[in-house]
C-alpha positions as CSV (number, residue, x, y, z in Angstrom):
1,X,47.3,-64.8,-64.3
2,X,46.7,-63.6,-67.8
3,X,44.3,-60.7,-67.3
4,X,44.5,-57.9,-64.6
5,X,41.9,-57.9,-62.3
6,X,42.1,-54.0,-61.7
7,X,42.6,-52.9,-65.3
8,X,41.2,-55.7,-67.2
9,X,44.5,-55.2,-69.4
10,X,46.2,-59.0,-70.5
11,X,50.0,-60.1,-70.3
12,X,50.7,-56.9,-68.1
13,X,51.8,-59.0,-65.6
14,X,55.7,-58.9,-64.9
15,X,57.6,-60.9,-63.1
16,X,60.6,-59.4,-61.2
17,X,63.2,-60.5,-59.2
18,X,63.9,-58.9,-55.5
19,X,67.3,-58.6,-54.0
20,X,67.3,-61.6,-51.2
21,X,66.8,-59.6,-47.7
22,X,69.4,-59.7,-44.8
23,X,67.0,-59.8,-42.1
24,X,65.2,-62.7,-40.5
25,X,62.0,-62.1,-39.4
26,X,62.1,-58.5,-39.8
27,X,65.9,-58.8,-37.5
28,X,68.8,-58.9,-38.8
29,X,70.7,-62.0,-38.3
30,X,72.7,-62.8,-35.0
31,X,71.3,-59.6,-33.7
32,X,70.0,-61.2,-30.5
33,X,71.3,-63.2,-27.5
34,X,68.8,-65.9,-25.9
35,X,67.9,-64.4,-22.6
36,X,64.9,-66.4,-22.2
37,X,66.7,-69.6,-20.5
38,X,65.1,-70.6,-16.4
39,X,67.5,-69.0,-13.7
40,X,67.5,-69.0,-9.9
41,X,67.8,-65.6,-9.1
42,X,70.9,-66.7,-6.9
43,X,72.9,-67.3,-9.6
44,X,72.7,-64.4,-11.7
45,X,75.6,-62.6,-12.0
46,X,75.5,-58.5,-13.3
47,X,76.6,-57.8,-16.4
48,X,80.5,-56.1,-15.8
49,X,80.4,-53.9,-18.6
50,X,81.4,-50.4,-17.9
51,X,79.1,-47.4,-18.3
52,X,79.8,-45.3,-21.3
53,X,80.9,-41.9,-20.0
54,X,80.9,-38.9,-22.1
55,X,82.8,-36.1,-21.4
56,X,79.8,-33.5,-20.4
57,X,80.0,-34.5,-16.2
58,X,76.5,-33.1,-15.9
59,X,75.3,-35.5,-18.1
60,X,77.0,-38.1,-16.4
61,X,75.5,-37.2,-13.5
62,X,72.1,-37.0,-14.4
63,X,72.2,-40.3,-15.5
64,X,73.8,-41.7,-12.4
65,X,77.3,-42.4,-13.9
66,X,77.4,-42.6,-18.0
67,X,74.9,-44.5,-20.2
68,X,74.3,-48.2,-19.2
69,X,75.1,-50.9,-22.1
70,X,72.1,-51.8,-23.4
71,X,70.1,-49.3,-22.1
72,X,67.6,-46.6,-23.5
73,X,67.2,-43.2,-23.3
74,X,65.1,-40.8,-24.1
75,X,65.8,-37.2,-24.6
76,X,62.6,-34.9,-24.9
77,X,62.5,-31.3,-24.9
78,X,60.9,-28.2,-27.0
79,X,62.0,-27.3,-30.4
80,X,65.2,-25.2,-31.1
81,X,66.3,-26.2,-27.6
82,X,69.4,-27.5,-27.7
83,X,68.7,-31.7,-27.8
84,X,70.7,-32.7,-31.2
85,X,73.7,-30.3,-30.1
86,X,73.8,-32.0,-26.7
87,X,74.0,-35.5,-28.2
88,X,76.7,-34.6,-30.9
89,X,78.8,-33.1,-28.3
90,X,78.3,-36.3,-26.1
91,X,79.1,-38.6,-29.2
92,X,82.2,-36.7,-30.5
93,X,83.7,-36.6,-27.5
94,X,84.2,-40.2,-27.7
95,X,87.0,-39.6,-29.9
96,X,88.4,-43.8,-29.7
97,X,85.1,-45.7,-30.0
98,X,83.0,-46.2,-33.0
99,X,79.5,-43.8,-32.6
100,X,76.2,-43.9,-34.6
101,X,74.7,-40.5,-35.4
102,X,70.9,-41.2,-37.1
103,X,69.9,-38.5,-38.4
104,X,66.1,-38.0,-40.0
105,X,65.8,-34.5,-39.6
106,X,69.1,-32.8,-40.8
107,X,71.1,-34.3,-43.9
108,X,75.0,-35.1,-43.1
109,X,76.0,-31.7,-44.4
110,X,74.3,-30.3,-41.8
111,X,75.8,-32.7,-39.1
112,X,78.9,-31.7,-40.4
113,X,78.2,-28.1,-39.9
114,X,77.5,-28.1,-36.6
115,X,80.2,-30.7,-35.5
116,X,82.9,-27.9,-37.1
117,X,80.7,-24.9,-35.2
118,X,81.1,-26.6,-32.3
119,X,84.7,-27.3,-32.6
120,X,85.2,-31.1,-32.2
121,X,86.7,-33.9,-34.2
122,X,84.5,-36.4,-36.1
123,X,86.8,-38.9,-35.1
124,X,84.7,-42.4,-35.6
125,X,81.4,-41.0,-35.7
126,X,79.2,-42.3,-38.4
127,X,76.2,-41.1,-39.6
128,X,73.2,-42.1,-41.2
129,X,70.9,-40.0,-43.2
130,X,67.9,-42.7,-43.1
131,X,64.8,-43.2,-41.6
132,X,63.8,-46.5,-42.5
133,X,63.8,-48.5,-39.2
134,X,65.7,-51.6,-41.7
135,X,68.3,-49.1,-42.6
136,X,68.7,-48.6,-38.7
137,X,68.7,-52.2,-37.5
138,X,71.3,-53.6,-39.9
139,X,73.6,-50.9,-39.6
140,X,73.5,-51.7,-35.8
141,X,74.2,-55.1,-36.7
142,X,77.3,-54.8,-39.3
143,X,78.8,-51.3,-37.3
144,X,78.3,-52.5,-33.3
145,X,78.9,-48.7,-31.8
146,X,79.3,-47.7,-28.7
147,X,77.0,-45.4,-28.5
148,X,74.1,-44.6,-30.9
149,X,71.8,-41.6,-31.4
150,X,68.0,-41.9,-33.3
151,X,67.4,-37.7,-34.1
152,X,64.6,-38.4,-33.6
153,X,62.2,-41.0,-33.1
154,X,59.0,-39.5,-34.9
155,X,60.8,-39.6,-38.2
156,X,61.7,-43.3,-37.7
157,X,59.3,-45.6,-40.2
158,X,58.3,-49.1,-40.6
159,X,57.7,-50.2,-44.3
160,X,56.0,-52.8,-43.1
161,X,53.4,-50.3,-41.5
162,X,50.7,-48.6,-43.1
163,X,50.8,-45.8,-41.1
164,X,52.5,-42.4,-41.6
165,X,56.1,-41.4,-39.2
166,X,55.2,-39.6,-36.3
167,X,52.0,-42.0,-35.4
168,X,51.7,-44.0,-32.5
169,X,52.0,-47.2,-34.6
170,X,55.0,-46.4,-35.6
171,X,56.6,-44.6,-32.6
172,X,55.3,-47.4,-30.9
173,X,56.7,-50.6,-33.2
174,X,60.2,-48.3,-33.8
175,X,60.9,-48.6,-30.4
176,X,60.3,-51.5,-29.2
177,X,62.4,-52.9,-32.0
178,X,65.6,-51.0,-31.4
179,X,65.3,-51.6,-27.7
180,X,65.1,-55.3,-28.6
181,X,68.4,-54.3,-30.6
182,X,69.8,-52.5,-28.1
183,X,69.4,-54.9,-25.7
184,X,71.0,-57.7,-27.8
185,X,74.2,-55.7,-28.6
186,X,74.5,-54.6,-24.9
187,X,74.6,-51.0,-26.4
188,X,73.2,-47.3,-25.5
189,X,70.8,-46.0,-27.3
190,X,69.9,-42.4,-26.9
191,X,66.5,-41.6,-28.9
192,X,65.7,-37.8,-28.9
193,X,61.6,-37.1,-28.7
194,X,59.6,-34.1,-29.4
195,X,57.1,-32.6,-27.2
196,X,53.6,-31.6,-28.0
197,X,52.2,-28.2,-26.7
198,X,51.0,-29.5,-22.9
199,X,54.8,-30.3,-22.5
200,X,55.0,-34.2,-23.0
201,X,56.5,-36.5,-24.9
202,X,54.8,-36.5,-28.4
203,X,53.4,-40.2,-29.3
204,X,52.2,-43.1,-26.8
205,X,52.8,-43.0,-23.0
206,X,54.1,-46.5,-23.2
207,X,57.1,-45.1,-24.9
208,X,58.1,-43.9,-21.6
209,X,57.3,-46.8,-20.2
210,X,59.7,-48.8,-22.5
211,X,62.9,-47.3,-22.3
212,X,65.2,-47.1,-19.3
213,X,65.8,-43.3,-18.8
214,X,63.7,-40.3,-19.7
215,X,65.6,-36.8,-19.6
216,X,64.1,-33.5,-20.1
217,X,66.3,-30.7,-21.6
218,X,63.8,-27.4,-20.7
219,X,64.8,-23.6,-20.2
220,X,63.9,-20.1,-22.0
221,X,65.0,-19.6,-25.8
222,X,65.6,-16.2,-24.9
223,X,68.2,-16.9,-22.1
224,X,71.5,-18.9,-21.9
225,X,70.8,-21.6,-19.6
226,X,69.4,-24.7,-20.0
227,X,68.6,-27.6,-17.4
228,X,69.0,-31.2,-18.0
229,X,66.4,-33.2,-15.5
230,X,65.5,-37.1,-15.0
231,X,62.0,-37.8,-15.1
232,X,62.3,-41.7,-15.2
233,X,65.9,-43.3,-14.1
234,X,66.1,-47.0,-13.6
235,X,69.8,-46.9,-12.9
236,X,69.9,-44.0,-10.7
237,X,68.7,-41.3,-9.0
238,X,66.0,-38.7,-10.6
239,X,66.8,-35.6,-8.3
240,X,70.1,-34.4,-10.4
241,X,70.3,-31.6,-12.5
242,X,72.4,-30.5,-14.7
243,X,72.9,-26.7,-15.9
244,X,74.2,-25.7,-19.2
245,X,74.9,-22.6,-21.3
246,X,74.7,-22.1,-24.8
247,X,76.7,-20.5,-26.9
248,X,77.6,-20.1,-29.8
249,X,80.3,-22.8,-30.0
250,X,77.0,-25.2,-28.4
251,X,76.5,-26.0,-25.0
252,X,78.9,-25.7,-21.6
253,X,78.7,-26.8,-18.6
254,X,78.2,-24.5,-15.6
255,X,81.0,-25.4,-13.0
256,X,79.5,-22.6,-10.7
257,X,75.7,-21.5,-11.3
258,X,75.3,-19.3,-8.1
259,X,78.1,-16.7,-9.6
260,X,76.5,-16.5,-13.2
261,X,73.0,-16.7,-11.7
262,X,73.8,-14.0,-9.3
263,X,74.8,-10.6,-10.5
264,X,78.0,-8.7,-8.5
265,X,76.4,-5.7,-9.1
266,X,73.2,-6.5,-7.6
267,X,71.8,-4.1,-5.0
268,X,68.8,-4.4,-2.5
269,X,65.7,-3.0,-3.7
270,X,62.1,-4.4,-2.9
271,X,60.4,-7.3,-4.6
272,X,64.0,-9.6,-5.3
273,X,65.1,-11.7,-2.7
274,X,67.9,-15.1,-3.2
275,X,67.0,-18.6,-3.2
276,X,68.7,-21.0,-1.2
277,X,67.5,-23.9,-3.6
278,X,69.1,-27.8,-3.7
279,X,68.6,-30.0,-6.3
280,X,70.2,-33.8,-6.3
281,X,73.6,-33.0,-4.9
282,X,74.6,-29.8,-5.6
283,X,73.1,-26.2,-3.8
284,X,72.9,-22.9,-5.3
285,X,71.7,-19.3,-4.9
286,X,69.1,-17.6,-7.5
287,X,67.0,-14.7,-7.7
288,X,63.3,-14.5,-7.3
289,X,61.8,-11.2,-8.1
290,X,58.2,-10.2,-7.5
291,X,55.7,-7.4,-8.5
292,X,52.4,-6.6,-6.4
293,X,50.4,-3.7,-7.9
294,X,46.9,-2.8,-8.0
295,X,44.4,-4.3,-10.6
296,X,44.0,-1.2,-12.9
297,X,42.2,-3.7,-15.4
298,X,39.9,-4.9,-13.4
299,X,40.2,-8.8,-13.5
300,X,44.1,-9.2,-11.6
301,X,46.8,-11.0,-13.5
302,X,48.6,-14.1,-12.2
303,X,51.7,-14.5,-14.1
304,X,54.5,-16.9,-13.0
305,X,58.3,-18.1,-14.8
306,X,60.4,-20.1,-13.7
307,X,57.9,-21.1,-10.6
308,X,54.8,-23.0,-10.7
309,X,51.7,-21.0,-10.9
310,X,49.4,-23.4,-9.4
311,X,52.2,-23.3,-6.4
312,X,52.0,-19.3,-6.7
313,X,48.4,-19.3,-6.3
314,X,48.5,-21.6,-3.1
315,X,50.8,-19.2,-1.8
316,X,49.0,-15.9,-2.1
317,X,46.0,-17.5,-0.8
318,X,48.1,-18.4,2.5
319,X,49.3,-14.7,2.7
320,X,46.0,-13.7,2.3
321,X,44.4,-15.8,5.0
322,X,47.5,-15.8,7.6
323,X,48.3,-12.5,7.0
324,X,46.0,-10.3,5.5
325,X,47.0,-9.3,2.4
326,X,44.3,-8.4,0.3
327,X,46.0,-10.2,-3.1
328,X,42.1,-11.1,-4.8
329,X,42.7,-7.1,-6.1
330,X,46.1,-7.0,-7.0
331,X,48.0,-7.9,-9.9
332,X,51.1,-10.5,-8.9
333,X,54.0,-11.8,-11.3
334,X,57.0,-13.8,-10.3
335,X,60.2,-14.6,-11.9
336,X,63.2,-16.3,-11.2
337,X,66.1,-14.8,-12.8
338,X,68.4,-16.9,-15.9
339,X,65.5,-18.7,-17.6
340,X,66.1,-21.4,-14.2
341,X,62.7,-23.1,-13.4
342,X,62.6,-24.3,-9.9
343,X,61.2,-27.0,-8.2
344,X,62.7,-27.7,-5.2
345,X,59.7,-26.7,-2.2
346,X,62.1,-24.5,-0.8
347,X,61.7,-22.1,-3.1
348,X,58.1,-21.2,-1.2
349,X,59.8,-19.1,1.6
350,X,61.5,-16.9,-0.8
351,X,58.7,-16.6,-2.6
352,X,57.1,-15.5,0.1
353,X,59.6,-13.3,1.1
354,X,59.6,-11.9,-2.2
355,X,55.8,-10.9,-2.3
356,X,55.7,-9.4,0.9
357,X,59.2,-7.2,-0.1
358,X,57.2,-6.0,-3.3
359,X,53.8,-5.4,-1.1
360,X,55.6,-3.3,1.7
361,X,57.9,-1.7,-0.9
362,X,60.7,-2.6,1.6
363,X,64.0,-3.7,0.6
364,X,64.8,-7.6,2.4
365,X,68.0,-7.6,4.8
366,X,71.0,-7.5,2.6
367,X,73.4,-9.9,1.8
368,X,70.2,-12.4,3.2
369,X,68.9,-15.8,1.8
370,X,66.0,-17.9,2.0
371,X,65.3,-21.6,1.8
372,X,62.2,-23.0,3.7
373,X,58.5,-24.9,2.3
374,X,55.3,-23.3,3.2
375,X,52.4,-25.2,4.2
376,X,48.7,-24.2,4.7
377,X,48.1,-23.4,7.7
378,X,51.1,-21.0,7.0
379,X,53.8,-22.9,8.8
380,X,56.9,-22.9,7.6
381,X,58.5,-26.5,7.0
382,X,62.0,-27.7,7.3
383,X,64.1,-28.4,4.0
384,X,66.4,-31.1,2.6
385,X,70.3,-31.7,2.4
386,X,70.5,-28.5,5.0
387,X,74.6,-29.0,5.4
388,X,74.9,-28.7,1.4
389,X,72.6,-25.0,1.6
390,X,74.9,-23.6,4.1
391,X,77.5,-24.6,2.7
392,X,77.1,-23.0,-0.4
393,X,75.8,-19.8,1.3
394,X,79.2,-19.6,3.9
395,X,81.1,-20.0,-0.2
396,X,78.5,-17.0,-1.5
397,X,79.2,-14.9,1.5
398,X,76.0,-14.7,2.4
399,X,75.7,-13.4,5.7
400,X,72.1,-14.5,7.0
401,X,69.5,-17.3,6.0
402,X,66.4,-17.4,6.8
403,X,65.0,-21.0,8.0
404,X,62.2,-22.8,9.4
405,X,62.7,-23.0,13.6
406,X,62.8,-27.2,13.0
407,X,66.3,-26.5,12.4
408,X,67.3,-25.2,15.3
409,X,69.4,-28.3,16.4
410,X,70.8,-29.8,13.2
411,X,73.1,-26.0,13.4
412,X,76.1,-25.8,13.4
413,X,78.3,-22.7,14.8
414,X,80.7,-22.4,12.1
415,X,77.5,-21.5,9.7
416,X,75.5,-18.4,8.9
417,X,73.8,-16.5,10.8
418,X,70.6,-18.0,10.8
419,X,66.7,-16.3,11.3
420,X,64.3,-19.4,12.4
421,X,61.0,-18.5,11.3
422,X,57.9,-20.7,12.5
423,X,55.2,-19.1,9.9
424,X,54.9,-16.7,7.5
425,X,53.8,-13.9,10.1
426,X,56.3,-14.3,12.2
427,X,58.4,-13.7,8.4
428,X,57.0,-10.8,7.7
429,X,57.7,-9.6,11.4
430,X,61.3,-10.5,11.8
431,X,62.3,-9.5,7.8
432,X,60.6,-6.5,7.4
433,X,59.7,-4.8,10.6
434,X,61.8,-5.8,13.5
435,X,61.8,-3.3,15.6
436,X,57.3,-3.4,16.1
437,X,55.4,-6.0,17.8
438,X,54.9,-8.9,16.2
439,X,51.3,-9.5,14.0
440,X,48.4,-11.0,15.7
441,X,46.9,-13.8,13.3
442,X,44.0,-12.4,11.1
């Protein structure tokens, strides 16, 4: 062509030679095993590689043993939270096998940084300060690691898309292209997301959908703690939790939550009463505090952290049905202590307990813990993995624990002392005012 369509210019056409491209249809070559081949299901034979283990046991745990070879993983959670340090420290603590560190956010200065602030070897951990998906793919091909992390996944691009990183095109075509890598290799991937201001993962749903395991690394800025849960496992169970706390040497693991979540110094005074609360396998005591006071402003205030406020709500309209508290004219805010959100059901009794404690202005028994679910009709429900609870309460030296009456003959004598409770009047009767007949229903 001499003449240009576009500027009507002639002989500014140039021809120039481009470097030959290692991949092959967009993969680079030998990346991929054929799967696709006819089996009876009889004779398929699981895979005996090992999990990957890293050396953070909560971790582990929450992902039901170490990441899986050729798995994927997604780690989501608010800005400033603590993801990227949790993934270094679970790569460079794999001091003898060759990691993958991808890094679109930071530059490797900065990865270097934080490796030395946090105090561990390099060892063979390589990183990559690229974003281009190519880049990514045929360094996966030519290193083979053990374990690889994508920091983060909305900074991951397609040249072959049009559209910008961070779309759902491209978070969409990124990765379902390294999971087809990842699944070739029989290698962990672990991509780190962002969330978007309702709390989920930012870009498509089906990215949750595509990858193995989705983790959520949540907890308060302003606090120490941080919880590690599993929304989606497909190697294990999603009812684990691990509990962290950062500092300034990154994040530790926290062997014994009820002694940091509980103060030695903590006296009785009204509106704070313990959680017995379980969550996968482990049990452990927290503090919920609670505030009734009149609406000075008029409209009353429902305020709620650490505990569901749709779950609050449903509460105070069961006190104020079964028991009659008047709560429409009162202002009612709820913490649990240490930044830890719950959601173990449980919780509701204590709750309960809680509010009641702050609208009587009475103090609750002392040395006293409660673990029961709340229903509507003001019952009060028995709980799970009730061997674990007083277990850890006989360890906390707690002296009485307040249950629902279905328990009465799954105790044990060697346990607590132990207040059954049918509703939440006959809570309010047996906690707070012993000694006086017990509440008619309202």
């Amino acid at each position: 062509m001499g003449r240009c369509p576009s500027c009507n210019a002639w002989n500014s056409f140039k021809e120039v030679p481009t470097t030959k491209s290692r991949l092959l249809n967009g993969e680079p070559e030998g990346l991929f095993e054929s799967h696709n081949a006819l089996q009876l299901l009889s004779d398929i034979r699981p895979d005996t590689l090992e999990r990957v283990k890293t050396p953070l046991e909560d971790l582990n745990l929450v992902l039901g043993g170490g990441f899986v070879p050729g798995s994927m993983v997604l780690l989501a959670g608010e800005p400033g939270i603590g993801k990227s340090t949790l993934a270094l420290q679970s790569i460079l603590g794999l001091p003898n096998q060759k990691t993958l560190y991808v890094t679109g956010e930071e530059s490797a200065a900065q990865i270097w940084q934080r490796a030395q602030r946090i105090g561990l070897k390099p060892g063979a951990c390589h990183v990559l300060p690229d974003v281009t998906l190519e880049a990514l793919l045929q360094t996966l091909s030519d290193l083979r690691p053990s374990l690889t992390v994508v920091d983060s996944i909305q900074t991951l691009s397609d040249p072959r898309l049009e559209a910008s990183p961070g779309s759902i095109v491209q978070i969409r075509e990124c990765a379902a292209r390294i999971t087809r890598a990842a699944r070739g290799l029989h290698m962990p991937v672990l991509l780190i997301g962002h969330v978007n201001k309702e709390g989920d993962v930012a870009g498509p749903k089906l990215l949750e959908h595509m990858v193995d395991v989705v983790l959520y690394f949540e907890g308060d800025r302003h606090h120490h703690f941080r919880l590690l849960r599993a929304q989606k496992n497909r190697f294990g169970s999603t009812q684990e939790l691990g509990i962290f706390e950062m500092g300034p040497s990154g994040l530790r693991e926290v062997r014994d939550p009820s002694r940091v979540l509980i103060s030695a110094t903590r006296e009785a005074c009204s509106g704070s009463v313990l959680c017995l609360a379980s969550e996968g396998t482990r049990s452990f005591l927290v503090e919920v505090q609670a505030l009734v006071s009149p609406a000075v402003y008029g409209t009353p205030q429902r305020m709620s952290s650490g505990f569901d406020i749709r779950r609050l709500n449903m509460l105070l309209a069961v006190l104020e049905k079964r028991c009659g508290m008047r709560m429409s004219q009162k202002d009612v805010f709820v913490n649990v202590t240490g930044g830890i959100r719950l959601e173990d059901p449980a919780a509701d009794l204590a709750v309960v307990a809680a509010l009641c404690s702050s609208w009587l202005d009475a103090p609750p028994p002392p040395r006293a813990a409660f673990s029961g679910e709340v229903g509507l009709t003001g019952e009060v429900r028995p709980v799970l993995r009730l061997e674990q609870r007083l277990s850890e309460a006989s360890r906390m030296g707690i002296e009485c624990i307040f249950l629902s009456a279905a328990h009465k003959e799954a105790l044990r004598p060697e346990a607590p002392e132990s207040v059954l409770v049918s509703s939440v009047r006959q809570l309010m009767h047996r906690t707070f005012n012993p000694a006086g007949p017990e509440p008619v229903p309202v």
